[in-house]
C-alpha positions, 0 to 999 in steps of 0.5 A, a space after each residue: 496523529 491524524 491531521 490535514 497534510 498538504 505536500 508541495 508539489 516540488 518538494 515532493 518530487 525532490 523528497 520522497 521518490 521511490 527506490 523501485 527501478 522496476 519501471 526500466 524492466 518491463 518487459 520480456 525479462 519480466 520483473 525480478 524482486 529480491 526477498 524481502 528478509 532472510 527466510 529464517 526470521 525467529 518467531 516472535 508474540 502476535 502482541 509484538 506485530 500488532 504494536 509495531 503496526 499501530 503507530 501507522 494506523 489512523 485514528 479516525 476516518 481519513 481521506 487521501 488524495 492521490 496522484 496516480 500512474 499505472 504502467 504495463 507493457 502497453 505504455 503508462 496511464 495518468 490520474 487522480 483519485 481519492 481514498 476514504 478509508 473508516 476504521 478498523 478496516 474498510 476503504 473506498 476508492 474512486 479514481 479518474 483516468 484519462 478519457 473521462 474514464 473512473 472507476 471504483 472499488 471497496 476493500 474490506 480487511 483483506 478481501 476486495 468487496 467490488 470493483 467497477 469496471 472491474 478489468 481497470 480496477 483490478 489494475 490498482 488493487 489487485 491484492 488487498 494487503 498491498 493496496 494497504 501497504 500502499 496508503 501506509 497501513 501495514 495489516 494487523 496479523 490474522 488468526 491463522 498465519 505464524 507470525 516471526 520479526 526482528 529488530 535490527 537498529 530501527 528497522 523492524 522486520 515481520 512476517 505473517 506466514 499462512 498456510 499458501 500466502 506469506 506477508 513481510 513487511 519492513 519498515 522504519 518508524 522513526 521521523 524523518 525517514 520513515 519507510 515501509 515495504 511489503 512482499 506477498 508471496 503465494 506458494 513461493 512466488 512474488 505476487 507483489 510488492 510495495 515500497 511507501 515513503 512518509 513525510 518528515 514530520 508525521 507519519 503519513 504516507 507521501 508516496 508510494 510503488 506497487 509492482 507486480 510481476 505476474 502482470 509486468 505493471 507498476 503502480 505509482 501513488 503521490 499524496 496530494 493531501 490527506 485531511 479527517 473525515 467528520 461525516 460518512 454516508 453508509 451509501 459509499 460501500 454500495 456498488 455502482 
């Protein structure tokens, strides 16, 4: 399923802009996210999330590059960055800021092994799911949470409910028009959410918003190209 995916710059921007407006609300108000779903959604069997979610998830190591922006009240910063991720679960990512800055960070399943410098990494990846959200992975479901969904038409709703962070995700796998979101919720609360465009012929991730409202900041990803990695070299994992 996998292959090198090479998007035109111009097409990109014209294809596969993002819904998110939350960029025109930063501010005093804060950002306001609507449910992802309704609240009562029936349960459904842990097998019947895990083949939803298998279709986006890639069939060897891969590596993104990316294209970023990450806004805050303080204004908006630009970049590149790249993400190579090895199966089932773990991801390296390495970026470049303006200034001669960069900086990197190792996620493992849910959990973000390290960051470094950490106060700019937290910035991109400040919850896990999310972050896998974004490359347009949605998570297998854990052991613990209560797994629910329904189909309406070819939209797919799910939700893995644990016992303080609740996960949603609805997308669409059908080409062309392929899309995911995601919502966490910790005790009721938005933590974030991210919205994922695909290409038309494959489905593979071509752009990508974070938001997360506890911050008031925005995170914006465009993939430049995606291609298989034939060789990973374990010193990758290492912190800095």
């Amino acid at each position: 399923m996998w292959q090198r995916l090479a998007l035109d710059r111009h097409r990109r921007s014209a294809y596969y802009g993002v819904a998110f407006t939350a960029l025109g609300v930063l501010g005093a108000c804060g950002i306001h996210i609507p449910p992802l779903g309704p609240a009562d959604l029936p349960p459904i069997e842990r097998r019947v999330a895990e083949e939803w979610v298998r279709p986006y998830l890639p069939a060897g190591p891969v590596r993104y590059d990316l294209r970023w922006s990450y806004t805050t009240q303080q204004g908006t910063a630009k970049g590149r960055a790249a993400v190579r991720f090895v199966p089932p679960d773990s991801v390296r990512f390495d970026y470049r800021a303006p200034f001669g800055r960069s900086g990197a960070a190792v996620v493992v399943g849910d959990d973000v092994v390290w960051q470094r410098p950490e106060e700019e990494s937290e910035g991109f990846i400040q919850v896990a799911p999310l972050f896998w959200a974004a490359l347009g992975i949605p998570r297998m479901p854990s052991d613990d949470v209560t797994v629910t969904g329904m189909v309406d038409g070819e939209t797919r709703l799910w939700r893995y409910a644990g016992v303080t962070d609740t996960l949603t995700y609805r997308a669409r796998a059908g080409l062309p028009g392929a899309s995911l979101q995601a919502q966490m919720r910790r005790a009721g609360r938005v933590v974030g959410a991210v919205e994922v465009a695909f290409a038309d012929t494959v489905l593979q991730p071509a752009s990508a918003s974070m938001i997360f409202p506890g911050s008031a900041s925005t995170v914006e990803f465009t993939v430049v190209a995606i291609e298989p990695i034939t060789a990973v070299d374990s010193t990758i994992w290492k912190a800095p």
